[in-house]
C-alpha positions as a printed NumPy array, in Angstrom:
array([[ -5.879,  46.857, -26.987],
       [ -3.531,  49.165, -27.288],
       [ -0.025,  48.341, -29.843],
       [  3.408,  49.228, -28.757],
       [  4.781,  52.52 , -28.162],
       [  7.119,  54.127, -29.84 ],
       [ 10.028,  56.124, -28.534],
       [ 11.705,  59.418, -29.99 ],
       [ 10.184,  59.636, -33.382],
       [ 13.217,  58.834, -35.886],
       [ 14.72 ,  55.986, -33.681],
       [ 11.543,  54.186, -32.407],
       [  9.345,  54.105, -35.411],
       [ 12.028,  51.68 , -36.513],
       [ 11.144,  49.752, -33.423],
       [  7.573,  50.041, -34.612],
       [  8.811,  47.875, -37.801],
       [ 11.461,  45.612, -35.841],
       [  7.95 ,  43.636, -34.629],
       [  6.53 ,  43.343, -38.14 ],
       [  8.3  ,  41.568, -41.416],
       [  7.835,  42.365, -44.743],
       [  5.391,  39.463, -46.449],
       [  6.154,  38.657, -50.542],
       [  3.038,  38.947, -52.946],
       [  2.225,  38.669, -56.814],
       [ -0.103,  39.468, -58.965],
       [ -2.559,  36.783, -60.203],
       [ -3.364,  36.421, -63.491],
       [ -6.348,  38.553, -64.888],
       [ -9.286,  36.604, -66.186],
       [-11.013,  37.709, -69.346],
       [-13.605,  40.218, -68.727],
       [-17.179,  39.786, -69.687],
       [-17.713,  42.56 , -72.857],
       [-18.773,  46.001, -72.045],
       [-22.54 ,  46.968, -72.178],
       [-23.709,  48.826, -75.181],
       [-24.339,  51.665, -72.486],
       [-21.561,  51.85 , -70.251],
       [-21.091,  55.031, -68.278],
       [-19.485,  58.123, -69.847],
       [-17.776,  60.559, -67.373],
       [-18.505,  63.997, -68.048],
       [-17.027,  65.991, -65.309],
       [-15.473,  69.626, -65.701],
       [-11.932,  69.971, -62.73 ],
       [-12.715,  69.936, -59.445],
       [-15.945,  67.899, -60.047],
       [-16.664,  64.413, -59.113],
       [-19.144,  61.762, -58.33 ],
       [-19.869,  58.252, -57.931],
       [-20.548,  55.365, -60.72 ],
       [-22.452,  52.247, -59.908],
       [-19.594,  49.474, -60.875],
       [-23.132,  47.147, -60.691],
       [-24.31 ,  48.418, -63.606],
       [-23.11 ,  48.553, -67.402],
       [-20.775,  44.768, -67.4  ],
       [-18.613,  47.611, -64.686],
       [-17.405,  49.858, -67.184],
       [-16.881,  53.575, -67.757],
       [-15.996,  55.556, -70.082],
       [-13.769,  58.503, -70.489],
       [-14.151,  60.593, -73.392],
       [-11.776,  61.476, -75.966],
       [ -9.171,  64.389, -75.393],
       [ -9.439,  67.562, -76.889],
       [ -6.963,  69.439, -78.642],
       [ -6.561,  71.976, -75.715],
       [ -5.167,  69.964, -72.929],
       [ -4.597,  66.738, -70.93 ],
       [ -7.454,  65.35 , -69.124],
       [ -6.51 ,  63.999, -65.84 ],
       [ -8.84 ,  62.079, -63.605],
       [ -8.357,  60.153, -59.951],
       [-10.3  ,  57.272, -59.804],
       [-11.049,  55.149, -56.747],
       [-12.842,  51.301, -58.057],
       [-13.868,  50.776, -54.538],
       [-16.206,  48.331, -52.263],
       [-18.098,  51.9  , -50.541],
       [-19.829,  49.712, -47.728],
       [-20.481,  45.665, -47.282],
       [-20.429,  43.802, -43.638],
       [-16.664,  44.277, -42.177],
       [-14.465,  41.66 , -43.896],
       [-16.11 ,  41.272, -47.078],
       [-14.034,  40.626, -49.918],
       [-14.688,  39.459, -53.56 ],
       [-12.242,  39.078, -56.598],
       [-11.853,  41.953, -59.029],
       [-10.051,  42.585, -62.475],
       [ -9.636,  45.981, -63.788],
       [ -8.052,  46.443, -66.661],
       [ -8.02 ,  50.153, -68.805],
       [ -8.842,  49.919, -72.826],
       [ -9.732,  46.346, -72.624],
       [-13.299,  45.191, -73.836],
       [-14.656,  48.51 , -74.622],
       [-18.477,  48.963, -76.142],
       [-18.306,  48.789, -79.573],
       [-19.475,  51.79 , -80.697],
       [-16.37 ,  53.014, -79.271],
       [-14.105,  50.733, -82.004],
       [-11.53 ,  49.95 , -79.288],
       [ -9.391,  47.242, -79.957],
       [ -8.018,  44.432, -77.298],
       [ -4.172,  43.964, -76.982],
       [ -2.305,  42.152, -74.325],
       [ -0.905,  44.134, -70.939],
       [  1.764,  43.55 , -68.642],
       [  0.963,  42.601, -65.378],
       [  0.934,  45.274, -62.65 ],
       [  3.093,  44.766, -59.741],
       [  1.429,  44.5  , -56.047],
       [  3.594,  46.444, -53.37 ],
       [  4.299,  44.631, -50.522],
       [  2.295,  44.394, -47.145],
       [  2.971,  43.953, -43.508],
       [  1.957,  41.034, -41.687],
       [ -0.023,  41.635, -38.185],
       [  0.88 ,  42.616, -35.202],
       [  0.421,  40.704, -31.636],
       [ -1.249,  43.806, -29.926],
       [ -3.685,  44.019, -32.708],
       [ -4.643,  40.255, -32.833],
       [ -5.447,  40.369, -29.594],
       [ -7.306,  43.303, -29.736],
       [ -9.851,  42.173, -32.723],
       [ -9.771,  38.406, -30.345],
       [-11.065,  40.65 , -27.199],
       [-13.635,  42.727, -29.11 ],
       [-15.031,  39.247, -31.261],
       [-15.621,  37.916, -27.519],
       [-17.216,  41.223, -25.87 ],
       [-19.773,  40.796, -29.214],
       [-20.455,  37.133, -28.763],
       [-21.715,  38.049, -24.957],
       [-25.799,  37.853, -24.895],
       [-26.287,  41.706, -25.131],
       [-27.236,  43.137, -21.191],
       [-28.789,  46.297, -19.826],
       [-27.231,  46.81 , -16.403],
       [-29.55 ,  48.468, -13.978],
       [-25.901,  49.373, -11.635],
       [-24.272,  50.769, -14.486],
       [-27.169,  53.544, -15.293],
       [-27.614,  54.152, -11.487],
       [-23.868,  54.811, -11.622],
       [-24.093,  57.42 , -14.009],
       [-27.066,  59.076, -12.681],
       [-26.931,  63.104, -11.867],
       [-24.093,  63.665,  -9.295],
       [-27.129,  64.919,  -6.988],
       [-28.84 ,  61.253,  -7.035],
       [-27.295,  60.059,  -3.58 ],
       [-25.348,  56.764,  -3.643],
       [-22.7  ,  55.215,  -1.687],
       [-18.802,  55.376,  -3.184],
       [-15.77 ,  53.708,  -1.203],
       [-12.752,  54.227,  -2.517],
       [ -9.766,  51.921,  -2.462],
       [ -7.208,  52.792,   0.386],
       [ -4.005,  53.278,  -0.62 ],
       [ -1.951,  50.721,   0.351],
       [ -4.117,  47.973,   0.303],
       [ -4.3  ,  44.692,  -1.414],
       [ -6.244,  43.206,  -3.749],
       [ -6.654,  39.982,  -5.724],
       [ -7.561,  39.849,  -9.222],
       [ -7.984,  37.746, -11.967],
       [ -6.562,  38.663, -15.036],
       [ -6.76 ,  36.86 , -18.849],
       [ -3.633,  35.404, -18.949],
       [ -2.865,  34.83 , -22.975],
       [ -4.079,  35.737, -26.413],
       [ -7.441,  33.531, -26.513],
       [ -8.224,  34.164, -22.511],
       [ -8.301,  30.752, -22.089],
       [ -6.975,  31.25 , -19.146],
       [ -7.298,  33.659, -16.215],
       [ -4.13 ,  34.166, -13.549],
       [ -5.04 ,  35.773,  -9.845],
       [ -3.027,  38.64 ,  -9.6  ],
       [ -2.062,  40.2  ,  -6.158],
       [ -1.598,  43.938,  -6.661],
       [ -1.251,  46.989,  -4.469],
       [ -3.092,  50.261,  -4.554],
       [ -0.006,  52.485,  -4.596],
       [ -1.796,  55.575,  -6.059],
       [ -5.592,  56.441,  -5.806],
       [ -6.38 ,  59.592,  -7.536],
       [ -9.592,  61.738,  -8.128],
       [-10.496,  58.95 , -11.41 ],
       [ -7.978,  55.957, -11.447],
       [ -6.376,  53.85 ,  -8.724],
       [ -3.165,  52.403,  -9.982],
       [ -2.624,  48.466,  -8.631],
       [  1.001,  47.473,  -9.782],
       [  1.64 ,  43.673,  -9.548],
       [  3.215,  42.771,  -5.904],
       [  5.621,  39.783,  -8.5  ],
       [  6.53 ,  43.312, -10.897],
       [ 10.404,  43.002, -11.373],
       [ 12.325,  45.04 ,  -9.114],
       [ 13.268,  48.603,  -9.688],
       [ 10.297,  49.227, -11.712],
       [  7.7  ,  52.703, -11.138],
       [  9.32 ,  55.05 ,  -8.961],
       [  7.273,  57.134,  -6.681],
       [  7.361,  60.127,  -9.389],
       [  6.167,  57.511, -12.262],
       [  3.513,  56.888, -10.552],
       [  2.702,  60.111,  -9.489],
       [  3.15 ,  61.054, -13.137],
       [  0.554,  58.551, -14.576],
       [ -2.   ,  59.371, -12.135],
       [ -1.655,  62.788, -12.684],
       [ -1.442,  62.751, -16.562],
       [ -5.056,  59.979, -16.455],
       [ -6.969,  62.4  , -14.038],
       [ -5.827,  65.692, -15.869],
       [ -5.608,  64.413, -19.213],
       [ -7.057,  61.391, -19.865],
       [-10.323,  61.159, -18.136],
       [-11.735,  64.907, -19.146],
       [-10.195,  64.391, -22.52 ],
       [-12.076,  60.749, -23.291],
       [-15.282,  61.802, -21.149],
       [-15.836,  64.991, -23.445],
       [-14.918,  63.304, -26.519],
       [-16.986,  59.638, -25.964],
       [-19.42 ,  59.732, -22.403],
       [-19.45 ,  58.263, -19.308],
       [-17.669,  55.295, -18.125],
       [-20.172,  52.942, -15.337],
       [-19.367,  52.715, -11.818],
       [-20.645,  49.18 , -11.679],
       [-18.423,  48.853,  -8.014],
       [-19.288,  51.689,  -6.691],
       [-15.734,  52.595,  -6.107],
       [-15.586,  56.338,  -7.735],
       [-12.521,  55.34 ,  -9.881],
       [-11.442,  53.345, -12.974],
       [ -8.766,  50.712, -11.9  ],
       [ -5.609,  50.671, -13.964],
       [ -3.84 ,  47.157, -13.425],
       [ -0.671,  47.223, -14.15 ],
       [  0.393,  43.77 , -14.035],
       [  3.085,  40.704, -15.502],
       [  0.482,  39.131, -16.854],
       [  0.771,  41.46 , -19.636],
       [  4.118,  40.996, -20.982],
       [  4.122,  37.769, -20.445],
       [  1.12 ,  37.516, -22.65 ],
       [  3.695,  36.634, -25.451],
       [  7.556,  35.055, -25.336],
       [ 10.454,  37.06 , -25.754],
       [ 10.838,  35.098, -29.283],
       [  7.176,  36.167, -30.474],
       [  8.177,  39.793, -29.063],
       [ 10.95 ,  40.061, -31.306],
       [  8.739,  38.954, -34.765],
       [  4.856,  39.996, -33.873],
       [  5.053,  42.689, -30.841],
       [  3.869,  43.035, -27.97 ],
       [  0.955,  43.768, -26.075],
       [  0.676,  46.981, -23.831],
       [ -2.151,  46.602, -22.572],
       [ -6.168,  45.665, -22.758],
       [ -9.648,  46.136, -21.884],
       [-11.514,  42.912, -20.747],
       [-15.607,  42.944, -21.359],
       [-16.242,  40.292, -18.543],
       [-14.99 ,  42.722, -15.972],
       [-18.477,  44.801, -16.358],
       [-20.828,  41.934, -18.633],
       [-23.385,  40.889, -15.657],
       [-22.949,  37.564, -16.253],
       [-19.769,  37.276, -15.602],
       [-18.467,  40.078, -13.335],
       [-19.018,  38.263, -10.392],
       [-16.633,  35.694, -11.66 ],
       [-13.845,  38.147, -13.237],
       [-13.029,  41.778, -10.775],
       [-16.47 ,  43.514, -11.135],
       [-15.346,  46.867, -12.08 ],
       [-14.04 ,  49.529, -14.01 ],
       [-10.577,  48.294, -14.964],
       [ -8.258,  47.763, -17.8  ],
       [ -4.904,  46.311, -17.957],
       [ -0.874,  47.87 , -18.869],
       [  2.624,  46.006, -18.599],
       [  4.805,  46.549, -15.335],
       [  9.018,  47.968, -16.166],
       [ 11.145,  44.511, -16.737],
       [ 14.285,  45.842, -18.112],
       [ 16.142,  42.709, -17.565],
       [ 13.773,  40.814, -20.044],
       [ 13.1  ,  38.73 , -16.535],
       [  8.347,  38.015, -17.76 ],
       [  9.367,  38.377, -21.848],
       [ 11.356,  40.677, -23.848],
       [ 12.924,  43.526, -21.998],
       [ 10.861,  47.026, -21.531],
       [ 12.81 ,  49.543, -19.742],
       [ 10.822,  52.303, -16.901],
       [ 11.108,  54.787, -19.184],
       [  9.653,  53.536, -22.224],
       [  6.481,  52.07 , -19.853],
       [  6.139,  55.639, -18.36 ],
       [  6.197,  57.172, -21.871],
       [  3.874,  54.552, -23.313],
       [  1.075,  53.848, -20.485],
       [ -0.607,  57.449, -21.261],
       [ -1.958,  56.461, -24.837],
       [ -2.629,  52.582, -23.508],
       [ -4.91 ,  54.354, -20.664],
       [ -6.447,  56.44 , -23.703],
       [ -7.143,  53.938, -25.612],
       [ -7.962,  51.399, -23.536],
       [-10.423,  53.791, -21.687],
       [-12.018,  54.419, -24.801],
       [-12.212,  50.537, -25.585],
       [-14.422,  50.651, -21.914],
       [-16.717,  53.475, -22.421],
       [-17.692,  52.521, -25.505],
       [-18.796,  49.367, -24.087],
       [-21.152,  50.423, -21.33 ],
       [-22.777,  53.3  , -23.771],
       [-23.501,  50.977, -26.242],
       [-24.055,  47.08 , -24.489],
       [-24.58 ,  48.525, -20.143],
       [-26.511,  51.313, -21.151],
       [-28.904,  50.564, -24.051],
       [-29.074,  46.854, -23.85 ],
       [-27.198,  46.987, -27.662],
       [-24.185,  45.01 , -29.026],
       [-20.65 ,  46.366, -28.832],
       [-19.555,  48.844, -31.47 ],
       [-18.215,  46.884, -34.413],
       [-14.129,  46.276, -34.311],
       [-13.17 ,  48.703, -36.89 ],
       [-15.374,  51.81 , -35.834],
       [-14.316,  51.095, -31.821],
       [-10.507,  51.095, -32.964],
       [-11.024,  54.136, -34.981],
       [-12.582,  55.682, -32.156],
       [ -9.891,  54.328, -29.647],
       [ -6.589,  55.569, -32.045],
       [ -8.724,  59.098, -32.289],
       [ -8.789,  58.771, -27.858],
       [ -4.889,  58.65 , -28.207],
       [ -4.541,  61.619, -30.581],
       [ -6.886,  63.626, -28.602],
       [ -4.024,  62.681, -25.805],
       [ -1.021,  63.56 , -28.134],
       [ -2.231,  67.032, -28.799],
       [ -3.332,  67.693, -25.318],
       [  0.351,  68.502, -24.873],
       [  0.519,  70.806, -28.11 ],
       [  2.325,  73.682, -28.265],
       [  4.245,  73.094, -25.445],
       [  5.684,  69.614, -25.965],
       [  6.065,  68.696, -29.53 ],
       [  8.252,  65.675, -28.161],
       [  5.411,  64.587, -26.067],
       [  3.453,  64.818, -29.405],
       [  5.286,  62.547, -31.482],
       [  5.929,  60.247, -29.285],
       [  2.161,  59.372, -28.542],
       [  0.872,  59.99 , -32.144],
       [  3.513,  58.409, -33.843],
       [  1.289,  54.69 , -34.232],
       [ -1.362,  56.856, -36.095],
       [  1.196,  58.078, -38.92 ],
       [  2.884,  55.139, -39.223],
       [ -0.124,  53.126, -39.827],
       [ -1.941,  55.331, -41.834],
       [  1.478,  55.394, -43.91 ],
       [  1.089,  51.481, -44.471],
       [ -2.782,  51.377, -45.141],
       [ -2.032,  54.498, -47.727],
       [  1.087,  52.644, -49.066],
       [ -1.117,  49.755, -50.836],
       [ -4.954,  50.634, -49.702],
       [ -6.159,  47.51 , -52.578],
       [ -4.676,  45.153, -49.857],
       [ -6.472,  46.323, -47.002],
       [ -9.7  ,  46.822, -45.157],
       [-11.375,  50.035, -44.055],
       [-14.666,  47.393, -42.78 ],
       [-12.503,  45.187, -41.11 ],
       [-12.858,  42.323, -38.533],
       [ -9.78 ,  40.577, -38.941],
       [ -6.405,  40.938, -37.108],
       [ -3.983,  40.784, -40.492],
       [ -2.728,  44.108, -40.625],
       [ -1.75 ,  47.563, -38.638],
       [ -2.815,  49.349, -42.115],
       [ -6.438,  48.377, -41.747],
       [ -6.243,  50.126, -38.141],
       [ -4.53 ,  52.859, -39.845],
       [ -7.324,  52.956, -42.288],
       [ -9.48 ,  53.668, -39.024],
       [ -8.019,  56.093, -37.911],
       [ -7.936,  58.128, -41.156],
       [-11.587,  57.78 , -41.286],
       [-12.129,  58.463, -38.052],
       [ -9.641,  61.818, -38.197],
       [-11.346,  62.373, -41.646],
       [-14.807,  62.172, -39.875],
       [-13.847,  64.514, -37.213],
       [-12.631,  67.261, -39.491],
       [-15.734,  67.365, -41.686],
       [-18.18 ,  66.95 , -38.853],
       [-16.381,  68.449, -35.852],
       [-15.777,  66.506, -32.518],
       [-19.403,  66.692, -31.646],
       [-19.599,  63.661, -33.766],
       [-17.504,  61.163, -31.827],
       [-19.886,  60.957, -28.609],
       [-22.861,  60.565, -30.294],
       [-21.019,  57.805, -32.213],
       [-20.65 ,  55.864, -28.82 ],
       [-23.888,  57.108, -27.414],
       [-26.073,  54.635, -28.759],
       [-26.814,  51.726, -29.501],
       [-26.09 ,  52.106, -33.011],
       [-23.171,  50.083, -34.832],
       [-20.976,  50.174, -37.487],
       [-21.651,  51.88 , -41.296],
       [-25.519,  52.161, -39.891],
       [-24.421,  54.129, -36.718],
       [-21.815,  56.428, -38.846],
       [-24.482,  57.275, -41.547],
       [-26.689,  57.806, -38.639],
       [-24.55 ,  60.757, -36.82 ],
       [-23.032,  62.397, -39.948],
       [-26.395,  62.149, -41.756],
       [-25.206,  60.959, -45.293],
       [-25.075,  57.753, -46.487],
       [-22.16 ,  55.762, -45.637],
       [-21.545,  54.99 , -49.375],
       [-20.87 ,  58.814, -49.461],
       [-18.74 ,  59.007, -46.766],
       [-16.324,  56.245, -47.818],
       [-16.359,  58.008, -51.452],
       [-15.637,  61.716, -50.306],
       [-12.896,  60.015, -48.071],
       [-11.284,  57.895, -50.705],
       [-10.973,  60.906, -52.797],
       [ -9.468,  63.087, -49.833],
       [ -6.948,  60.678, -49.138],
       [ -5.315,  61.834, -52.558],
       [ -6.721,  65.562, -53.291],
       [ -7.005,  66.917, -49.889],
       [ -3.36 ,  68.745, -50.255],
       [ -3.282,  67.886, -53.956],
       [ -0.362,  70.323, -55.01 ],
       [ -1.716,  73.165, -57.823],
       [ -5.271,  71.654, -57.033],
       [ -7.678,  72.765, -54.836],
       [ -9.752,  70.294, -53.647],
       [-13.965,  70.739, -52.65 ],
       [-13.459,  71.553, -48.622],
       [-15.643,  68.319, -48.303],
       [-13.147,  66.5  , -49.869],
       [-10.133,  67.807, -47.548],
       [ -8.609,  66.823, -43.889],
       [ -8.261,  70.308, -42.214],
       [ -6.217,  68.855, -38.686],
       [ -3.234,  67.988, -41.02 ],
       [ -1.257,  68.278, -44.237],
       [ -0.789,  64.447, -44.665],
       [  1.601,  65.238, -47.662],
       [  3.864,  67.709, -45.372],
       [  3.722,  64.92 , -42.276],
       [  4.86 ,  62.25 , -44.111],
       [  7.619,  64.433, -46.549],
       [  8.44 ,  65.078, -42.893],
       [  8.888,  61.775, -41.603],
       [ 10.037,  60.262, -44.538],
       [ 13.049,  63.075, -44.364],
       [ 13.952,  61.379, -41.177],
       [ 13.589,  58.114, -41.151],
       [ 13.389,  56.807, -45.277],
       [ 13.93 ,  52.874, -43.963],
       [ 10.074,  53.1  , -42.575],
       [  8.769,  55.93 , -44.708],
       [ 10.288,  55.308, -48.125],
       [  8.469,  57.851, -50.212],
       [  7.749,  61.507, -49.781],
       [  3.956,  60.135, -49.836],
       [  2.725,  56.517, -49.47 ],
       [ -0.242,  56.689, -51.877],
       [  0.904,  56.235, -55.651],
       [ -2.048,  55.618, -58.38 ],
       [ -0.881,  53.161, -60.671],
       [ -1.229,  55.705, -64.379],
       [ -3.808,  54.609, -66.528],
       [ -2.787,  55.823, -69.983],
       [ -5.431,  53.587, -72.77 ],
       [ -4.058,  49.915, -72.794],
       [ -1.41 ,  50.028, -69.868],
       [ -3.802,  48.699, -66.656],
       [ -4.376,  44.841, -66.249],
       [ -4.771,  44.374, -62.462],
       [ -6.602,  41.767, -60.175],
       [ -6.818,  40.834, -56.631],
       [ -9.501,  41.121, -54.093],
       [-11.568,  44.328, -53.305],
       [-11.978,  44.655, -50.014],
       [-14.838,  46.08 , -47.948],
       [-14.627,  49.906, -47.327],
       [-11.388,  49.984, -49.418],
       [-10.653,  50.261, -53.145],
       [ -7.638,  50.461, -55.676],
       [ -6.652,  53.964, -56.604],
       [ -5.721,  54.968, -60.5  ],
       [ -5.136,  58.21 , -62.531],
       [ -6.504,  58.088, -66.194],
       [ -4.705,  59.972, -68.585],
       [ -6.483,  61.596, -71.415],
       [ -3.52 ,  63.254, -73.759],
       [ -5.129,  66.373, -75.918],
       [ -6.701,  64.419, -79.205],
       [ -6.892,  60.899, -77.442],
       [ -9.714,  58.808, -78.276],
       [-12.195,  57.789, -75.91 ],
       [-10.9  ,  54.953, -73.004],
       [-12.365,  52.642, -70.98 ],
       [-11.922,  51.622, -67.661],
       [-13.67 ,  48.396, -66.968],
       [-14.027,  45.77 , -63.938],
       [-15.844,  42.909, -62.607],
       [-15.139,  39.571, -60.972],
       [-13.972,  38.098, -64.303],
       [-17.61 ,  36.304, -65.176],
       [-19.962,  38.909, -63.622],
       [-20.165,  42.003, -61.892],
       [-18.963,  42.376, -58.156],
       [-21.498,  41.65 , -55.326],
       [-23.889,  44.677, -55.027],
       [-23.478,  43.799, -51.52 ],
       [-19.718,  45.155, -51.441],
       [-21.388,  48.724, -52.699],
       [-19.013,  48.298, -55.948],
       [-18.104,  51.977, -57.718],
       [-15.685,  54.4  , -59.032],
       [-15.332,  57.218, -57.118],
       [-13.957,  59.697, -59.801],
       [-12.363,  63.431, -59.283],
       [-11.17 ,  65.054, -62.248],
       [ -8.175,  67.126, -61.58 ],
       [ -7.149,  68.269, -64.673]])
């Protein structure tokens, strides 16, 4: 499912935080950590090196060697969870010149407690969302016979019927955020184009899509949205042998939450619905090819209000996304009998469907632009903000940062493997950290690392950071000095990612290190320092080898 839309970049991205509040945390008291091995890991790395340290090993400690008389050492470190099943989480303490191996002669002394930047609670869209893909998994897993006839060579003969414009049909439609319930829904073919056929809701407030809406939408999905999704993921089914995808645009979907839950979690735009095409329950849902947007209400008549414009600007990147959501589906569960792609890769993939829409309109219409990429940044901006409180491996529905998180990897992923990588992601039925090492053929540990590190380096001012360590479609530290020149309420710093400084003795953090994730620091080594030591585990032992516990360390200086 797709989240809101924003408008015109510096006045809608504060809609994007009117639906979202601002949630107070602390910092937990460390726990004393278990001493240092006798053997704990020294890191010798000259600038512009880096590599990975096993946090399983050595009581989770590492060393940094003393300073020499030249210069300032300077090191990025990432203590991250590089891989674990999506959601996995275990308590941490890290603490900097604490507990150090005593051949070192470091003494303990007591540390303030770091302070934990605030998150953002979750958004309605995205709850959904994660609720709709957690049911599509828990369906037995089905090869469709119709569904690979329907994507047989276009010279393989086989009947296709079209809807008629005009005509009416009855469908029923999930009707709230668990699908507990399903509403029939009487819509009308009003447009039938070479790939969609848009059915608008015969109950859709007055004075909604005009004729050149419409028009608009089926001309932006046929010319846009189907040869840009196709190329970049495969072949949607034609289970119904109806030619088209069905785009339902409905009331069903805004009134999927109350005005009053509008105004404090979002809204949802719209949704792809598994039973549609799962065999065993087709029959009972529409059979087909379809996924789901909100109808114009400007009066606030089915929830809170959405005016025609802002559905016309917003239904592109829904159909995007939401397209995405379906192909991904019938490649992976239709096609080869496998299970759905996991939450976090599939939202990854579906945010990457909407960019891929967004630039589509590049150089022409830089509005066009922001207004459908806008989500991505602003996302990305929270996940980057406080990335220790958030999940790259995620199945939850807590936060838009750990869909931001997606999308970074998945933008991240496309840049160092080139968009050849994203169908054979969804081509398969491959899932999750297996089906990523899979197509990019390194191990996912890797991946997460070189990412973790790029999120800081890639544009690294007076660095210059190993190209497999950089994003090449943007400058994230230009886009966000951009958007935080223009709107410093949502983006309040030039750049969202701020290592907490670990100069020896001034780090005593804890919390919970989260799969795919980690907690980023810079260690300080002053010319003539002595030797420091960074060191975490759970408190008692070290972290689950299961999380893939290590520091990912660049040295910069």
């Amino acid at each position: 499912m797709t989240m809101r839309r924003l408008g015109p970049l510096a006045a809608a991205l504060a809609v994007a935080a009117a639906g979202c509040t601002r949630e107070k945390t602390t910092s937990t008291a460390p726990r004393p950590l278990t001493p240092c091995a006798s053997t704990a890991t020294v890191v010798t790395l000259g600038v512009g090196a880096y590599a990975a340290y096993d946090l399983a090993a050595d009581s989770g400690c590492a060393v940094f060697p003393a300073g020499t008389t030249a210069d300032t050492a300077q090191y990025l470190v990432v203590v991250q969870s590089a891989g674990g099943s999506p959601g996995d989480s275990a308590a941490y303490s890290v603490q900097a010149g604490f507990a150090a191996p005593s051949y070192l002669n470091r003494g303990a002394a007591a540390l303030p407690a770091a302070r934990v930047p605030p998150a953002w609670n979750d958004a309605t869209q995205e709850a959904f969302d994660r609720f709709l893909d957690r049911r599509a998994a828990a369906l037995p897993v089905r090869f469709s016979p119709a569904a690979v006839a329907s994507l047989a060579p276009s010279h393989v003969a086989y009947t296709i019927t079209p809807p008629v414009a005009g005509s009416l049909r009855t469908f029923s439609v999930c009707a709230n955020l668990t699908c507990s319930g399903y509403k029939p829904v009487t819509a009308r073919a009003l447009r039938v184009g070479q790939h969609v056929a848009l059915y608008v809701d015969t109950l859709a407030p007055a004075n909604g899509f005009s004729t050149a809406d419409l028009d608009s939408l089926m001309t932006i999905f046929d010319s846009r949205v189907y040869p840009l999704d196709t190329a970049a993921f495969g072949r949607e089914s034609d289970i119904d042998s109806n030619g088209v995808v069905i785009a339902l645009l409905t009331n069903v979907v805004n009134q999927m939450v109350t005005a009053a839950q509008c105004d404090t979690g979002g809204y949802v735009t719209g949704f792809f619905d598994a039973a549609d095409l799962d065999p065993a329950t087709a029959a009972q849902r529409n059979h087909g090819e379809i996924f789901y947007g909100i109808v114009p209400d400007p009066s606030g008549t089915l929830s809170c209000p959405h005016s025609t414009a802002e559905a016309v600007l917003g239904l592109p990147v829904t159909f995007a996304h939401e397209f995405e959501h379906l192909i991904s589906y019938v490649q992976h569960v239709l096609v080869r009998g496998g299970p759905p792609e996991d939450d976090w890769l599939d939202e990854g993939l579906a945010k990457y469907a909407e960019e891929l829409t967004a630039d589509s309109y590049l150089p022409g219409d830089s509005t066009a632009w922001i207004q459908d990429v806008a989500d991505e940044f602003y996302n990305a901006y929270q996940y980057l903000a406080a990335p220790q409180r958030h999940f790259l491996l995620t199945t939850s529905d807590q936060s838009l940062a750990d869909v931001g998180a997606g999308w970074l990897f998945m933008r991240y992923l496309v840049d160092q493997m080139g968009a050849g990588i994203t169908p054979k992601l969804v081509q398969t039925s491959l899932t999750g950290t297996a089906n990523v090492a899979a197509q990019a053929g390194l191990p996912f540990a890797t991946l997460d690392e070189r990412w973790a590190l790029a999120n800081w380096v890639s544009d690294l001012p007076g660095f210059t950071a190993p190209g497999e360590l950089r994003y090449t479609s943007y400058s994230l530290r230009q886009v966000f000095y951009d958007l935080y020149s223009v709107d410093a309420y949502d983006f309040p710093l030039p750049f969202p990612l701020v290592p907490t400084v670990a100069t020896p003795g001034a780090v005593n953090l804890s919390g919970a290190l989260r799969a795919g994730s980690g907690i980023y620091l810079e260690v300080v080594q002053p010319p003539g320092a002595r030797p420091d030591t960074l060191h975490v585990n759970d408190g008692t032992s070290p972290l689950p080898a299961a999380l893939v516990p290590q520091f990912a360390v660049i040295r910069t200086r």
